[in-house]
C-alpha positions in Angstrom: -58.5 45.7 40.3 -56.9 49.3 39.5 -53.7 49.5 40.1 -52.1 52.4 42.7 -49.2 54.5 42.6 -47.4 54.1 45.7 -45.3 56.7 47.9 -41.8 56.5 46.3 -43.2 55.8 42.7 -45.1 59.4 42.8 -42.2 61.0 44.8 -39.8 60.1 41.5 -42.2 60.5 39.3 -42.5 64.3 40.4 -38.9 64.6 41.0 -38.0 63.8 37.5 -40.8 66.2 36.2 -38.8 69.2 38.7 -35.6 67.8 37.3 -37.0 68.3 33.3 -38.3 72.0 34.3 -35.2 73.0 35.8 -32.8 72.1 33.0 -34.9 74.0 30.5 -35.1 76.8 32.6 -31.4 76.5 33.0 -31.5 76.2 28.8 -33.4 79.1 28.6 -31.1 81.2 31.3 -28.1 80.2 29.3 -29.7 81.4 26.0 -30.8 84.9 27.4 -27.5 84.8 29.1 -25.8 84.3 25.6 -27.9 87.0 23.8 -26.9 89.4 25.9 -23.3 88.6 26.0 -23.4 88.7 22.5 -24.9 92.4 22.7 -22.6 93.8 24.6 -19.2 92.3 22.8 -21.4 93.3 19.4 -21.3 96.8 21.2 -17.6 96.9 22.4 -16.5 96.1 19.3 -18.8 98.3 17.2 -17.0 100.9 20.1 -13.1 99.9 19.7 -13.8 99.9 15.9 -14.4 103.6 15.7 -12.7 104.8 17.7 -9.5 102.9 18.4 -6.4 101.2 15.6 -8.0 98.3 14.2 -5.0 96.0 15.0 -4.7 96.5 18.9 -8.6 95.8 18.7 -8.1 92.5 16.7 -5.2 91.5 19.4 -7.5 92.2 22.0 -10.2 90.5 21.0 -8.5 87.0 20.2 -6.9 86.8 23.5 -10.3 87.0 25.1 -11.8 84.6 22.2 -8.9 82.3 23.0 -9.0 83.1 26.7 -13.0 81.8 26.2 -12.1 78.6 24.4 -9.5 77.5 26.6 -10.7 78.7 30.2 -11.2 75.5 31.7 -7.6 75.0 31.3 -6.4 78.8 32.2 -9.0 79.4 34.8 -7.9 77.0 37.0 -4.9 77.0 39.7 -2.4 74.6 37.4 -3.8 76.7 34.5 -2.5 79.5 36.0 0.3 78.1 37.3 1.5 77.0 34.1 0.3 80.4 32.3 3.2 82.2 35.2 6.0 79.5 33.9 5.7 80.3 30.3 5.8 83.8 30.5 9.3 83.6 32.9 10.4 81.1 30.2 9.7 83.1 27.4 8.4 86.1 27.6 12.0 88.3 27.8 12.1 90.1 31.5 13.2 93.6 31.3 12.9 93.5 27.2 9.2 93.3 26.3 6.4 95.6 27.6 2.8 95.5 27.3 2.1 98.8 25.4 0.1 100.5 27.8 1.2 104.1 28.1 2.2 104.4 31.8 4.8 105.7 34.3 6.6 102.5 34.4 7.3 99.8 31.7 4.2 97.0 32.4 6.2 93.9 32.3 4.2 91.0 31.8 5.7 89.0 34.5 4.8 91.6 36.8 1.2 91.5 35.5 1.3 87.7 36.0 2.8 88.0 39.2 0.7 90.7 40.6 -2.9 88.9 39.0 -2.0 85.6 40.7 -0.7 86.8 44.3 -4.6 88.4 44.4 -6.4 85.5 43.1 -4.7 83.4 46.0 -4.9 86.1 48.4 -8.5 85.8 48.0 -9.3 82.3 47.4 -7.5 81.7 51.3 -9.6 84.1 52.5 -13.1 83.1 51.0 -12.4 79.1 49.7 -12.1 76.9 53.1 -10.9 74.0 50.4 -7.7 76.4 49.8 -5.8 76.2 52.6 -1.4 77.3 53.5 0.7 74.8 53.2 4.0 74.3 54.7 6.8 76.3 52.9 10.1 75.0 54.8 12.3 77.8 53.1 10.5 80.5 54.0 12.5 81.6 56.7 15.5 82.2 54.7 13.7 84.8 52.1 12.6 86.5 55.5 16.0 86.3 56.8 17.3 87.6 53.2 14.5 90.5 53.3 15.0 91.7 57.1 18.5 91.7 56.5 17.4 94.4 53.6 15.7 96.5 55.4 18.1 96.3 58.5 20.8 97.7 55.8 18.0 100.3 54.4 17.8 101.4 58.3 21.6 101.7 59.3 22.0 104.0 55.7 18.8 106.0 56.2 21.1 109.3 56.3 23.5 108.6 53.4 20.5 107.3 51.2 18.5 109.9 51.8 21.4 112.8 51.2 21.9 111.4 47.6 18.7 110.8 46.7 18.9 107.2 46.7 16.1 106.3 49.6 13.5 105.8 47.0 15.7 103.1 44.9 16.6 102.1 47.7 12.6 101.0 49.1 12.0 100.2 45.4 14.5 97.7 45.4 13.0 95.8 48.7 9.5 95.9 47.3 11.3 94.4 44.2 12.5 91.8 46.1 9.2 90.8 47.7 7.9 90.5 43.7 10.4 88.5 42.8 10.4 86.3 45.6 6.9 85.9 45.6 6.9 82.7 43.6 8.5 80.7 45.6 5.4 81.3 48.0 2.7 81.1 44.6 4.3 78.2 43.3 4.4 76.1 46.6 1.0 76.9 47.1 -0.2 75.5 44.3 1.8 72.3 44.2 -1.3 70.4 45.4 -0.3 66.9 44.2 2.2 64.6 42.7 0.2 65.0 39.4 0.6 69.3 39.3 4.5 68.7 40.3 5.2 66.0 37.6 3.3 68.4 35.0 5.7 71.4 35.9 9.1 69.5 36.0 7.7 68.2 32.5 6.7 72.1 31.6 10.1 73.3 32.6 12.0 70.2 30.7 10.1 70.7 27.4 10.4 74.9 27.7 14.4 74.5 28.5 14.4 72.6 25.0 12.4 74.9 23.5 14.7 77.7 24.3 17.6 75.8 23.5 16.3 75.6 19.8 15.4 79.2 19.7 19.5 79.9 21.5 20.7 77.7 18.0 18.5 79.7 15.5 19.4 82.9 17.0 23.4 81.9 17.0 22.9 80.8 13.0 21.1 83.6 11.9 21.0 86.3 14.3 17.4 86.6 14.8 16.2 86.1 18.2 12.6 85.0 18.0 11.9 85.6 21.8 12.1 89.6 21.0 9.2 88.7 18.1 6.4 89.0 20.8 7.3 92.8 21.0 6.3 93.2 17.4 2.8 92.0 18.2 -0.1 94.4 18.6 -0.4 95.3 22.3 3.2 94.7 23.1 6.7 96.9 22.7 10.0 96.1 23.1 11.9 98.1 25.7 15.1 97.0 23.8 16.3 96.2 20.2 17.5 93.2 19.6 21.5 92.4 21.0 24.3 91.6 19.3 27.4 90.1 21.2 30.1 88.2 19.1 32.4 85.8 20.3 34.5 83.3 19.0 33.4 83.7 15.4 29.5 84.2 15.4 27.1 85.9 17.6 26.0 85.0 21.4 22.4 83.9 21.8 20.2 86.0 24.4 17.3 84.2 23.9 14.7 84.3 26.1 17.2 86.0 28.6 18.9 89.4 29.4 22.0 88.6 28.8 24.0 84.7 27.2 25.2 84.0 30.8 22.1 84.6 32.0 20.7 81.9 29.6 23.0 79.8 29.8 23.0 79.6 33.4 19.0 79.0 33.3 19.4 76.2 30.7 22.1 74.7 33.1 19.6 74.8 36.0 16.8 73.2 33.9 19.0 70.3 32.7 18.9 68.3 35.7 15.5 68.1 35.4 15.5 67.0 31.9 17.8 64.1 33.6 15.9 63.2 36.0 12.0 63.3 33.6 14.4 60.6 31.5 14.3 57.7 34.5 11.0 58.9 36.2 8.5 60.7 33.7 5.6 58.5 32.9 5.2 60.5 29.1 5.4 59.9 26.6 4.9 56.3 26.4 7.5 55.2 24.3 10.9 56.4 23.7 10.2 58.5 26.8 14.5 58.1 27.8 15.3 59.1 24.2 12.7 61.8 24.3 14.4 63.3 27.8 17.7 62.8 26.9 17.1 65.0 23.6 15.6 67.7 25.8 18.5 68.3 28.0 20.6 68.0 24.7 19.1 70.9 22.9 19.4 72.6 26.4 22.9 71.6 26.2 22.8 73.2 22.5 21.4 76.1 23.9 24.1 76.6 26.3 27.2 76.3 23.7 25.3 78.9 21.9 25.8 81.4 25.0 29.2 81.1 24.8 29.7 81.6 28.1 32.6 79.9 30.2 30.2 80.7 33.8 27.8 78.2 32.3 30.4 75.3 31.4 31.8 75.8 35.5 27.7 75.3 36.7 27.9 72.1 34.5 31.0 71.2 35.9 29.7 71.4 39.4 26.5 69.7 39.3 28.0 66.7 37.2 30.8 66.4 40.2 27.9 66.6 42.8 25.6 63.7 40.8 29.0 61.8 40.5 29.9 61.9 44.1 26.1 61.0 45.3 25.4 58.5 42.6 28.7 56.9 41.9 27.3 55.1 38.8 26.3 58.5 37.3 30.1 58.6 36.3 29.3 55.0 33.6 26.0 57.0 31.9 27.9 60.6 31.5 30.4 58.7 29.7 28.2 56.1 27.7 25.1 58.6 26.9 26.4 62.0 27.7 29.4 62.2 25.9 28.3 61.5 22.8 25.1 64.0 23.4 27.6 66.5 24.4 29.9 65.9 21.0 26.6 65.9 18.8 25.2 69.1 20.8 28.8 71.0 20.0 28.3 70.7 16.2 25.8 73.3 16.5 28.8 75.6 17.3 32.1 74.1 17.4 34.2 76.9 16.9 32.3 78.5 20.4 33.0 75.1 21.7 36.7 75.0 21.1 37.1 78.5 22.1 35.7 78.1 25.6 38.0 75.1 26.1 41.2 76.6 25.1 40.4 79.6 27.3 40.1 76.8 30.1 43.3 75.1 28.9 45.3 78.3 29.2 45.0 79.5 32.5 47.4 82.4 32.7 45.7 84.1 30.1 42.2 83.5 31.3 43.8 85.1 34.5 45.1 87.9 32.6 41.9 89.0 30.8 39.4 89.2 34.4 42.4 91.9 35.3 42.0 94.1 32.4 40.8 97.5 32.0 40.7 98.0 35.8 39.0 101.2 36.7 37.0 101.2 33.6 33.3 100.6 32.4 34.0 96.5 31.4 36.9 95.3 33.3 37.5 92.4 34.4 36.1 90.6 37.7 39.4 90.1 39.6 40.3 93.9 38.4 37.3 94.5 40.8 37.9 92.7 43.3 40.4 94.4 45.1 39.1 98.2 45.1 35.5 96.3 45.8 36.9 95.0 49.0 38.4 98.1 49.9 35.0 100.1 49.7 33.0 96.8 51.4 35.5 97.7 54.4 34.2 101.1 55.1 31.1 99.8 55.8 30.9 96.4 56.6 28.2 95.4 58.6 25.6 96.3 56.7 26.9 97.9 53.4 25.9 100.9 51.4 22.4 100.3 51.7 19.9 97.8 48.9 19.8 99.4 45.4 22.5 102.0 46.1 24.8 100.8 43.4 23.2 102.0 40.4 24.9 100.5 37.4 23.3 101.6 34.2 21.3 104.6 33.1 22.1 108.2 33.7 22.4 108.3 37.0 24.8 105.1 37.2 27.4 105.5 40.0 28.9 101.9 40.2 30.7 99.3 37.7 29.0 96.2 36.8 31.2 93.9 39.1 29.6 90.4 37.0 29.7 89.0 40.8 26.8 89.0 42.8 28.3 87.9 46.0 30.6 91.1 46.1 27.5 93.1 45.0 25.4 91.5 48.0 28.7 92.3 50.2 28.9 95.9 49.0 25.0 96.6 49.3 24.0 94.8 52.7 27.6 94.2 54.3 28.4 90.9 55.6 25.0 90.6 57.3 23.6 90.7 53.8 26.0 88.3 52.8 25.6 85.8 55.3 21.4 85.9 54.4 22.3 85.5 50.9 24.5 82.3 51.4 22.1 80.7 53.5 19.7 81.0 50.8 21.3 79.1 48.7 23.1 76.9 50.5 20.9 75.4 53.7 18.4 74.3 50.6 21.2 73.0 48.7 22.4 70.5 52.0 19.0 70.2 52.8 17.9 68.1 49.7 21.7 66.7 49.3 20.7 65.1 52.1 17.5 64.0 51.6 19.1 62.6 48.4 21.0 59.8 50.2 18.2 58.7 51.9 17.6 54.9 51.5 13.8 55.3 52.1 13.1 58.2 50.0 12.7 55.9 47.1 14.4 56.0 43.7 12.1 58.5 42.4 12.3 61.6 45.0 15.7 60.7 46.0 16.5 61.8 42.4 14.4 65.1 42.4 16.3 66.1 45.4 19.8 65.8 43.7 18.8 67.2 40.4 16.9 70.1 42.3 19.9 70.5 44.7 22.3 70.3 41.5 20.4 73.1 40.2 20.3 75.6 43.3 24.3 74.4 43.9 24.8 75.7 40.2 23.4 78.7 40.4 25.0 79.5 43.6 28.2 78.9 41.8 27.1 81.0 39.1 26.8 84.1 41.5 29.9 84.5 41.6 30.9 85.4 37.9 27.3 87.2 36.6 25.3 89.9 38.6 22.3 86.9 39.2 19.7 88.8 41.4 19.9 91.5 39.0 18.8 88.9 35.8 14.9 88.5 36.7 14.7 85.2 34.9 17.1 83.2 36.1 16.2 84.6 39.9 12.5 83.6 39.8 13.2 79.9 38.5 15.5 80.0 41.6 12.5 80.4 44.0 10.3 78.1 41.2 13.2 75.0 42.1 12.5 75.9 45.8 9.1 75.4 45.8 9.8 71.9 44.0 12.4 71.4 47.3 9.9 72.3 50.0 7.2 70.1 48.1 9.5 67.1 47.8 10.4 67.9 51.8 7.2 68.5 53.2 4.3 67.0 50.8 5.6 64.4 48.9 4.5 61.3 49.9 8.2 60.2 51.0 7.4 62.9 53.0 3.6 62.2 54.4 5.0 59.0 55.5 7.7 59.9 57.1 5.5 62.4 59.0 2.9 59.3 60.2 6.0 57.2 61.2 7.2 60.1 63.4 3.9 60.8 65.1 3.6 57.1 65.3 6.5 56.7 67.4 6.0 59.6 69.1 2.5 58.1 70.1 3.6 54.7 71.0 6.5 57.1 73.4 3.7 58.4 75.1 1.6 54.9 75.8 5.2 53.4 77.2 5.7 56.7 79.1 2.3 56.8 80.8 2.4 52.8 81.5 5.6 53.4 83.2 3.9 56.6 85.4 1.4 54.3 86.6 3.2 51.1 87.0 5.7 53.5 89.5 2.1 54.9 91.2 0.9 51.6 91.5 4.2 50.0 93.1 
């Protein structure tokens, strides 16, 4: 009896034997593949050797090496993501360049920025899998913007007489950078798992920073500036020295130390928050947390900056006020974090509260040298007014106050507000306030919501703590002119419209409404026909 191969024996049988052929064909793709590859890098660097510094070649080639080793983390959208919130966390805006001789200074955050707005430009037109997703805040950026270029069209004349029309179009386009990661970042929230990573990136990089604020108060060296010593890169400025109740201020990562220390102060509510709801690490994850927003706190003594101890102030008041109990854990665990966290400066410490426990001269000191380069804000405020009336409706026109430079022809006012009211009028103003504020309601009140649950109820006060702080903080420093602290503004508005649109608080709340509105329908149309049938 001889035995037969049946139908679906031979059909695998020659399926596997197509399946063995492939893969080596595959093998031997990848090895000519590999060859080649190796020819041409052999070649570019045989190149770059002779005829280029040996040390901007060496830079070069281990970012690509390391960009090759790694690229199934960087080459994907949270690798990217996360790649944009390192370099605003560290990577100093406005103070390291990548040294490529050009017109402008090439920022690395505008590389960043510029690289990612293309690659999801293109993936929503090509990838059907990427899709828009709903941004909630949006309007008020385009409110903010059209109220711009309203104020850019009412000064058209005056701009254009002194030279100032070009500033003044740079400054929009500026604007639509900057702004641009409120839209990146939302997009690219995908899932609970990509937001948890990012609060936990930002948590971890505020603590990071706060270390580097301590170093840099004890021995003057800021190690943020150290990437503009590395091949391929130059600093646009030296390092800054700023002393202040008996040591120097810490920059950091920042522009200036109330710029830092109002970022820290916006990052530690999410600290707070990671130390109930983080799932990592595994054990002592509270302790873990609870260090991370002390080292932030660290970093903020270190600033020495009385703006930032106001923004704590405030969101501490708001957590108190919508979770009462707050009031039992800042005293129990925060009071003895903040005592240990002032030993890394206690004479900066002491200063800042006896300046708060003497009014009148605190008073006295934001009047002095009025009229002059560095007075003080209320000083300001008065012949700032005066000049806001002459034009009030739509101000002087965006990027008309130049403040440093040659060609400087304002006073840095260290108030944005007044600057937004100067520069777009009270149209401007408005926009700006509604910015800040309809958010800052918006996830108040989402943070009171019984069916929220624990966890998101929590993101939305420590998020809404953060934009209420740095809306505070707008009045005492020149914010929209300090890049890093602006873009983790729009990063912390992403997290908002997430939490109100996608979070799965969210989805369900979404399938409950069109639930009810369906079963409103059914009712409706049995009630039509029971009327047409009576």
């Amino acid at each position: 009896m001889t035995a037969t191969l049946n139908e679906p024996d031979l059909a695998s049988t020659v399926t596997r034997k197509d399946r063995r052929i492939i893969d080596r064909r595959e093998r031997d793709r990848s090895v000519v593949w590999g060859i080649v590859g190796a020819a041409v890098l052999a070649a570019v660097c045989l190149t770059a050797s002779i005829t280029l510094p040996g040390a901007p070649v060496g830079a070069i080639l281990v970012v690509f090496s390391l960009a090759y080793i790694f690229r199934g983390v960087l080459f994907s959208w949270q690798g990217l993501l996360n790649i944009f919130l390192l370099v605003v966390l560290f990577i100093p805006a406005k103070r390291v360049a990548i040294a490529i001789p050009l017109p402008f200074d090439l920022e690395v955050y505008r590389v960043v920025l510029v690289g990612l707005i293309l690659a999801v430009v293109v993936s929503l037109l090509v990838d059907p899998k990427f899709r828009m997703r709903e941004m909630k805040f949006q309007w008020l950026i385009g409110l903010m913007l059209g109220t711009m270029i309203l104020s850019l069209g009412a000064n058209a004349a005056p701009l254009t007489e002194q030279a100032l029309a070009g500033g003044s179009i740079g400054a929009i386009l500026n604007f639509v950078l900057l702004s641009s990661p409120f839209f990146l970042v939302r997009l690219l929230l995908s899932s609970v798992k990509v937001v948890d990573g990012v609060i936990a990136l930002l948590s971890v990089g505020g603590a990071i920073i706060g270390i580097g604020a301590a170093i840099e108060r004890l021995t003057h060296t800021n190690i943020f500036l150290l990437i503009g010593s590395i091949p391929g890169f130059q600093r646009l400025t030296e390092a800054s020295e700023d002393f202040r109740s008996g040591g120097a201020r810490a920059f950091g990562s920042a522009q200036h130390p109330i710029a830092l220390g109002v970022l820290l102060c916006m990052l530690i509510p999410l600290a707070i928050y990671q130390a109930r709801h983080a799932e990592w690490p595994q054990k002592n994850k509270k302790l873990f947390w609870i260090v991370c927003a002390a080292l932030m706190g660290v970093g903020v003594i270190c600033t020495v900056s009385r703006t930032a101890y106001l923004v704590l102030a405030l969101m501490a008041l708001i957590a108190i006020i919508w979770r009462p109990g707050f009031l039992y854990k800042l005293v129990i665990i925060g009071a003895p974090m903040a005592a240990l966290a002032s030993l890394a400066a206690p004479q900066a410490v002491l200063s800042s509260l006896r300046s708060f426990l003497d009014p009148k001269s605190l008073i006295e000191s934001q009047y002095a040298s009025a009229g002059w380069t560095g007075s003080g804000r209320l000083a300001d405020l008065g012949p700032s007014l005066t000049e806001a009336a002459r034009t009030p409706w739509f101000g002087t026109g965006p990027g008309s106050r130049i403040v440093t430079g040659p060609e400087a022809n304002a006073f840095i006012l260290d108030n944005q507000m007044l600057g937004t009211l100067l520069e777009g009028g009270i149209v401007g103003s408005i926009a700006a306030i509604l910015l800040l504020v309809v958010p800052t309601i918006t996830l108040l009140v989402f943070a009171r919501r019984q069916v929220a649950g624990s966890k998101y109820r929590d993101l939305g006060l420590a998020l809404a703590a953060s934009i209420a702080g740095y809306f505070l903080s707008l009045f005492f420093f020149d914010g929209f002119g300090f890049l890093q602290t602006l873009m983790m503004f729009f990063v912390l508005l992403a997290l908002g419209a997430w939490l109100l649109t996608e979070s799965p608080t969210a989805v369900a709340d979404r399938a409950l409404a069109d639930r009810r509105k369906f079963m409103r329908e059914i009712a409706r149309r049995e009630n039509a026909g029971a009327r047409v049938g009576s």
